[in-house]
Each structure stands twice: as C-alpha cells, then as structure tokens.
N, C-alpha and C positions, 0 to 999 in steps of 0.2 A: 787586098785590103787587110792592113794591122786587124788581127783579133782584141776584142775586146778581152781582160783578163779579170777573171772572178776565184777570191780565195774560198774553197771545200773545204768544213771542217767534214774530216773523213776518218772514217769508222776499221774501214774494210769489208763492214755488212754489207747485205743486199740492196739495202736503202741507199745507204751514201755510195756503192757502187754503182747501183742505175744511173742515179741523180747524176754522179761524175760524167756516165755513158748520154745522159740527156744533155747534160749541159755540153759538153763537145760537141752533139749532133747540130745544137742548136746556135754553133757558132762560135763558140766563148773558149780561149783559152785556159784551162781549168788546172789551179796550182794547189794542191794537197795539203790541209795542214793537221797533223795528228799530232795531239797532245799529250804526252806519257803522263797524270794524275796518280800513278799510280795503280791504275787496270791490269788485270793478267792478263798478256798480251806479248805477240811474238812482233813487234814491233817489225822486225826486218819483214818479215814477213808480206805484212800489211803495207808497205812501200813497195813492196816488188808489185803487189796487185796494182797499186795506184796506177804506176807507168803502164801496166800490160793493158789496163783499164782506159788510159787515153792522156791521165795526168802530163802536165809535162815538165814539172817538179814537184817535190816533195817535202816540207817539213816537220822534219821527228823532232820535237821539242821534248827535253828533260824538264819537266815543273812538279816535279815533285817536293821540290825544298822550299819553291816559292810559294807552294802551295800549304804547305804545314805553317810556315811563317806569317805568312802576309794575307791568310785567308781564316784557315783553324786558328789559329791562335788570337787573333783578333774578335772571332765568333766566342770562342770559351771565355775571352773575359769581359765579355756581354752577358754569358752563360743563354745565348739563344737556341731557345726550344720554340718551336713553332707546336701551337696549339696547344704546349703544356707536354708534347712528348718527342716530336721529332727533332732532331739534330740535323736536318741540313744537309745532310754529305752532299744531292745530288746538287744543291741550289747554289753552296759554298764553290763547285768547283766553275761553274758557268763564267763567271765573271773575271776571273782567269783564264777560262779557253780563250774568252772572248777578248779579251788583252792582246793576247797573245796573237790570236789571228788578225786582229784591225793592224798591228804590228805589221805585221805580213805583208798584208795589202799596202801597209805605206813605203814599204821597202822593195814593193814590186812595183807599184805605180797604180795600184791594181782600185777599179772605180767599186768593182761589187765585190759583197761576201754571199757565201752561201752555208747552209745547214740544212740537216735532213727533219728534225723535229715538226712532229702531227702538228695538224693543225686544232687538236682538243687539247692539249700540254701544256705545261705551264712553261716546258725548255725554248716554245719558241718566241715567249714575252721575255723570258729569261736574256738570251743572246741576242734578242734586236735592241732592246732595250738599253743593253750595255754598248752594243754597239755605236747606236747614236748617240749616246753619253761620252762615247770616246772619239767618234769621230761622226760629226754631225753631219756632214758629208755624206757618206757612204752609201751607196744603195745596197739593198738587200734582196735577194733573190730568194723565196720559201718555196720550193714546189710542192710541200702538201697544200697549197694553199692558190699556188696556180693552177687556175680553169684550164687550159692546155694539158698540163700535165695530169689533174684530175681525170679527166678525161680518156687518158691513155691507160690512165693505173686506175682500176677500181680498188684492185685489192691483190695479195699476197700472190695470188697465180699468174696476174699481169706481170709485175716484178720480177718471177721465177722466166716466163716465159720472155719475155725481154733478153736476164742473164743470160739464159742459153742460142739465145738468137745473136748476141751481143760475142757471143764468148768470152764471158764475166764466167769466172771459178765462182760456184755458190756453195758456202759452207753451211747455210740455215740447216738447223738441225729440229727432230722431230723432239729428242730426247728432254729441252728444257720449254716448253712450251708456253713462256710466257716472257715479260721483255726486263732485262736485268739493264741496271747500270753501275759502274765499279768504280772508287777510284780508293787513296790511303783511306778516306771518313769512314765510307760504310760501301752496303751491295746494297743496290734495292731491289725488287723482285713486288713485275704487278702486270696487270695485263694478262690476256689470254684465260687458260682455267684457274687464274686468282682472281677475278674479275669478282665470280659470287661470295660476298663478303659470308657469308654463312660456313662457307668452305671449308675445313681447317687448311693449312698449307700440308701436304707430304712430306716427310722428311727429307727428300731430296734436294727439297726449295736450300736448306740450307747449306752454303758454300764454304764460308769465313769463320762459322763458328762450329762448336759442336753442337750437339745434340744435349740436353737439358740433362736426361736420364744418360748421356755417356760424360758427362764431364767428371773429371777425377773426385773420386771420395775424403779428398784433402783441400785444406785451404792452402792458398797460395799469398804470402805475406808481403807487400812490397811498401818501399817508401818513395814519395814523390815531393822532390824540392820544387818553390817556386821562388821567383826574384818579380819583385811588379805586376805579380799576375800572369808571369809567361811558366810554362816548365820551363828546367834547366837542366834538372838530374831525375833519372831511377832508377831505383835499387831493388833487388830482390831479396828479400831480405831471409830467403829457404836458403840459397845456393850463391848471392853475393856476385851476382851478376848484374854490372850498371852498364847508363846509357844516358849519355852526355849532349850529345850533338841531334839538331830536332826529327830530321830525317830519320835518324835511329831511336831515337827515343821513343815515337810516336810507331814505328814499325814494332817495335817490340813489347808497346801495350799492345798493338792490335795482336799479338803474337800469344799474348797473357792471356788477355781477354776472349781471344775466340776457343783456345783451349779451356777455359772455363766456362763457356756459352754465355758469357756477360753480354748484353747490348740487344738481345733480340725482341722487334716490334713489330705488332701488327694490330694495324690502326686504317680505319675510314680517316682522311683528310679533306678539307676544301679549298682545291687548287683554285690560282687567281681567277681562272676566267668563271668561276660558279658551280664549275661541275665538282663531285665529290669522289672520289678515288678510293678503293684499296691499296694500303702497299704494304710490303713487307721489310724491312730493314734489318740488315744486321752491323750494330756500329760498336764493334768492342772496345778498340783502344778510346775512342770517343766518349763512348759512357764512360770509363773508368776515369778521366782528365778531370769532366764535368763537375760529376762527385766529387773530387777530390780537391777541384777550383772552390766550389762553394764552401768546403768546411773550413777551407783556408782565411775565407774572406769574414767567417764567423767568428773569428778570432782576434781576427787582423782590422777591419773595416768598421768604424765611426755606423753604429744603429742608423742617424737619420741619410747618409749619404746611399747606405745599404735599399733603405724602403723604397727613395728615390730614384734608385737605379732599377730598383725592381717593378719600379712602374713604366722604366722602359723597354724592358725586357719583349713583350708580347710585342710591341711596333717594330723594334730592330728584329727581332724573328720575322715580321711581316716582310719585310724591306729587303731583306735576303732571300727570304722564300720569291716573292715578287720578281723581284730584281734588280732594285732599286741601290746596288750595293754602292754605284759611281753619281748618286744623289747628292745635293747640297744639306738631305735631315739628315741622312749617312755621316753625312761627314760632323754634324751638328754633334749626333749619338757617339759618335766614335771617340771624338773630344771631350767628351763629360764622362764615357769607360774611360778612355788614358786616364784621364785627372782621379779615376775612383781606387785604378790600380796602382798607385805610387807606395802604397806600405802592403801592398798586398805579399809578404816576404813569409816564407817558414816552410817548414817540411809536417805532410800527410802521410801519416799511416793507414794503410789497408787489407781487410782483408777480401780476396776474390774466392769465392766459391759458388760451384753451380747457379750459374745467373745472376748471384750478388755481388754487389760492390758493400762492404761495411767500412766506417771509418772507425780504428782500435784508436786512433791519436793522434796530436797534434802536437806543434810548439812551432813560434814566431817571434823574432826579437823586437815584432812591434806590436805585441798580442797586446789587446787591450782588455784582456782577464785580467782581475784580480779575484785571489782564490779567498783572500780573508773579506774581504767585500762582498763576496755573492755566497759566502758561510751559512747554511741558517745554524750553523753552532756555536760560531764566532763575532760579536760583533764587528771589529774587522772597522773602528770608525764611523760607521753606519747608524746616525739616532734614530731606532725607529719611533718613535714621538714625531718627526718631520713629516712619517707619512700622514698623518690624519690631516692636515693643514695641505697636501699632494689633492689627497682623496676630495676634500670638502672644495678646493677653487674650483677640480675637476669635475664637482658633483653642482655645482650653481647652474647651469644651462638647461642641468637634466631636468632638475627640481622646477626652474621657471616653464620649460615644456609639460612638464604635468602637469603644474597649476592652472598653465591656460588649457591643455585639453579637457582636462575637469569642468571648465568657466562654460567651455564655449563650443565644444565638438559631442558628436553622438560618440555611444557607444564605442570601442575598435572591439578587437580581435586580441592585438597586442599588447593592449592595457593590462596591468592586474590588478584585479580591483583591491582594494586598503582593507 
C-alpha cells in the first residue's frame, strides 16, 4: 500500500529527529524541509542525518533574502515591537518556514505537515495557523500534542533513549543548557536554567553579541540611507565601508551591532496561549534599522499620519507575534504602512557605542522641517498672536467640564481647587 507523505520541518535535533524516526515507524513517508533563515548551521550536515534518520528527501531551502525582504523589512516600517520591547526575530521567521514548507507539500502531493514545537509555545499557533491560511486543506501532524506519542516520550531521557535504540546521532549537548532559536533577526535564549526570571543570564548565554563591559572604547559612526522606508545603503563612516544589497546590508549591521553589544534583552513576555515567558534576545543589526527607521520618519512623515500609525503599532506587533501574519487585518495594516511609507526618503546618522544606538543626524529631501519656523529666535513667518486664539478654541471644552463639575459632582481628587 502507497504511503501516506507528511512534509518535517526538521532541525537535525533530537526533537525533530525522533519525530522524523516516529513518523516512519508509524507508516508515513517522511520528506525533510530545512530552512536556511539564517542559523549557524552546517546545513550539509543536517541532510546527511535526515536520510541516515529514514527521510526519504530533503529540502535545504536558501531564504535568507526573502526573508530580509519580504518579512524584516516589512516589520521595520510598522516599526513592531511587541510589548514595547521585542522585535520579533523568532515570530518574523515562522511564516516564511511555513510558506515554504505548505510549498513543499504541494509539490509533492503531500496531505500532512509536520513540526516539532511544545505543546506550551507559541511556534506551534505560529505554523498551524499560517498553514491553514495557506492552505486550508492541509492536515497537521503535532506530536507534542499527540496522546500516542505523549505517552512514549515523557521527557528528554525518553527521546535520548529512543535515539540510541534508533541509531539517531545525538548531538544535545550539556554545555548550553537551555533552548536557543537563530535566524539573520536575532538569537533567543529561554528555557532550561533561564526559566528563574530572577536569574541573571551568565555571560556565556551571550552568542551574537559581545559582552557590555568588552565592546570597544570607541564609537563606531555609520550612515544609513532609506528610499520609502526600506534601507538601501550603509556606510561606515570610521573606514568607508558600504553595503548596498539587503542580504548584505542587514549582515553587516548585525556585524556592527554585535561587535558593539547593541540589541541585547531580557524581558518576561505574554505568549499567546496565557502563559508568561523569560527570554533573552540578542537583535543587533535589528535594533540599529529600528532606531534609525523612526528618526527618519520624524522628519519625513506628516504628525497626524505618524500618531495614526502609531496606534497601530501594538496590534500589528500582536498579529506577528500570534501569527496572524497571512490574515485579512494583516493585510488591512500592511496597506495603511505602504501608504505611510511613500516620503519616508533620507539618510540617518549614528552613533554605535557599547549598547547604544544615538542618532548624531539626519537630512531628507522630503523633510518637513523648517528650521526658520520651529526658531524660538527667529520668527520664521510664525504670528505668535495666532496662538492665544489656538489655545482659547482649545480651552472651551476644558472650561465647560469644570463648570459643570463645580455645578454638580462631589469633591475629586483631580480637581484643583480656585
């Protein structure tokens, strides 16, 4: 009888290599898809295990470029932060795997997907979510989530003892003892002995960047071009070293930035499903974009379009963090950024030093500064005689609210009395 065929997005770990060895025992043709985002990662490597493991193809996908494109860049001229701090890296890349693997399956004929993401996570709302957004069809296979396989796997010993029954190569190592994810955005680092928020992290936690007290005694000067809100160009402005093309550009902030320790977080968050998290991030070339997006837009961007936008900001951070990224308000949000970023044009000066990103300067050929305008030395055109007539339409509402609190309310708190 034809096997049924189910797309693995697959790791190399222990996880998605059981899972690979579970899903073949259990009938299924099982076809590999590993996404290059960006991870350090011996790629060939991890295809040789797949097949020794039972795969019976493999796909190494390059998305690194679609992923700076068509994911980062689209996040930065939202400027979404989720909860006011985190940037995204792990949530920005999901919806991309997940592209990429439903792809897969349609090109194999293939009914199921599969992934190894807990069942407390927010990666496994993340990938079903996108899945049936793209392909309503599809069935999904979770085994942290299947009874069966619960069952067989309590916990990290079962798994181990499995591999080596299995003759699965296991590379889990003692030395990082908690669960990292990688891709160009950021690392994140959580789980394990990061678990007690109290904790500090040990220096070792940190991969991508340096260390606070090792980053260089000098600032490091660069200039960052944008056209519509996208980068374009930067420059170094020490050593005169640029970078054009996104792939490169976006590598060699991270390049900047982690040699300066720029980008590092550690924050409690509240993943979708309720429960509240540690994690650790380190997003260099990321924070540096960020900064540099928003001073651009201070210049370049129309006040009431700006406040507008910035009331979107917290939902579209939702909506990614979630997963909501192939939604219909997605697509709502997306269209009112495009429309916000059409003058967003001009070049950001910075300075990077130990953890900081400073902006030293700007200029935009669609800045909507004027320098004789906003003078307090110069009038610049300016009657200030207009304000009092500003101030008093502005002040009619205030004035009838304390007349009738006077009339008709007790005491407040807030009042002051006359």
């Amino acid at each position: 009888m034809k096997k049924e065929k189910v797309v693995l997005a697959y790791s190399g770990g222990l996880d998605t290599s059981v899972i690979l060895k579970w899903l073949e025992l259990k009938g299924y043709e099982v076809i590999c898809f590993v996404g290059n985002v960006g991870q350090t990662e011996d790629f060939e490597a991890v295809e040789k295990k797949a097949y020794a493991t039972g795969a019976t193809k493999v796909y190494t996908e390059d998305l690194r470029e679609d992923f700076v494109v068509n994911y980062i860049w689209p996040a930065l001229q939202g400027n979404a932060l989720y909860e006011g701090r985190y940037l995204l890296g792990t949530s920005l890349a999901r919806p991309l795997l997940a592209k990429s693997q439903i792809a897969i399956a349609a090109k194999e004929g293939a009914k199921y997907v599969s992934h190894g993401s807990t069942g407390k996570g927010n990666d496994q709302v993340r990938f079903e979510l996108n899945y049936y957004a793209l392909n309503p069809e599809i069935k999904v296979i979770a085994p942290w989530r299947d009874p069966e396989f619960l069952s067989e796997f309590k916990g990290r010993t079962d798994l181990i003892n499995f591999a080596q029954k299995h003759g699965i190569e296991i590379t889990a190592s003692k030395k990082r003892p908690y669960s990292e994810d990688e891709n160009l955005m950021h690392i994140s680092h959580e789980a394990g002995i990061l678990e007690d928020p109290a904790l500090p992290p040990d220096d070792s936690v940190f991969s991508i960047s340096a260390l606070l007290r090792d980053a260089p005694d000098q600032e490091t000067k660069i200039e960052i071009s944008f056209e519509n809100g996208t980068p374009v160009h930067v420059k170094n402005l020490e050593d005169g070293i640029e970078k054009a093309e996104p792939l490169e550009l976006f590598t060699y902030l991270n390049e900047l930035g982690g040699k300066n320790a720029i980008g590092q977080l550690d924050m409690v968050e509240n993943r979708f499903i309720g429960i509240k998290s540690r994690g650790i991030y380190e997003t260099p070339g990321g924070t540096i974009l960020w900064e540099a997006h928003r001073d651009i837009e201070g210049i370049a961007m129309d006040k009431e379009v700006m406040h507008l936008r910035d009331m979107l900001i917290p939902k579209f951070a939702e909506l990614i963090y979630n997963g909501f990224w192939y939604s219909p308000e997605m697509d709502f949000i997306m269209s009112a950024f495009n429309k916000s970023q059409e003058a967003i044009t001009g070049k950001v000066r910075l300075s990077l030093y130990k953890g900081n990103v400073v902006t030293i300067g700007r200029d935009s050929p669609y800045s909507l500064y004027d320098q004789d305008l906003s003078s307090m030395d110069i009038e610049g055109g300016f009657d200030a005689t207009d304000s009092t007539g500003f101030i008093n339409i502005n002040a009619i509402r205030l004035k009838a609210h304390k007349l009738v609190l006077q009339k008709n309310r007790p005491y407040n708190w807030r009042e002051v009395e006359a």
